[in-house]
C-alpha positions, 0 to 999 in steps of 0.5 A: 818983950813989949809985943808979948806983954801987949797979948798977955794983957789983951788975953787977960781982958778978954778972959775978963771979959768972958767971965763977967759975961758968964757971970751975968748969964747965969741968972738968966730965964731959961728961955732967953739961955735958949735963945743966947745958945742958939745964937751961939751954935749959929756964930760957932758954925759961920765961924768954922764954916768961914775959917775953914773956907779962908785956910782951904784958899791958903796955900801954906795950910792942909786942904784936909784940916781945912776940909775937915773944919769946913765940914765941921761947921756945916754939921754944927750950922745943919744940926742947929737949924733942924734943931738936934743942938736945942734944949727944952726950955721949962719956962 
C-alpha cells in the first residue's frame, strides 16, 4: 500500500511540475517556442530510438514492437533534422 501511494504522489509531482512548466511557456517569444519544440523532437526521437534499442536486446519483449518503436523514432530523429517538424516563426 505504501509502495503505490509512494508513485501516486511522485506522479502528482511530476504532473505538477509539467504544467507549471507549460505554464510558463506559454508566454514565450515565438522563436524561443521554436527552439524549445525543436529541442523536444530531438529528446522524443533519442528517446524512442534508445528505448526501442534496449527492448530489442531484451529477451522477454516482441522484436516487432521494438522494431517498430526504433523506426519510429529514427522517422521522428530524420524528419527534425530535414526540418519536416519545424514551424514557421513570425518573429
Amino acid at each position: 500500500m505504501s509502495k503505490g501511494l509512494v508513485i501516486f504522489v511522485a506522479v502528482l509531482v511530476c504532473v505538477g511540475i509539467l504544467h507549471w512548466a507549460s505554464l510558463r511557456l506559454i508566454n514565450t517569444s515565438k522563436v524561443r517556442a521554436k527552439k524549445i519544440r525543436t529541442i523536444f523532437w530531438y529528446f522524443y526521437g533519442n528517446f524512442f530510438l534508445i528505448f526501442g534499442l534496449v527492448r530489442f536486446f531484451d529477451s522477454d519483449s516482441s522484436k516487432e514492437l521494438s522494431l517498430t518503436q526504433v523506426g519510429i523514432g529514427l522517422l521522428v530523429l530524420v524528419f527534425a533534422a530535414t526540418g519536416k517538424l519545424k514551424q514557421e516563426a513570425d518573429e
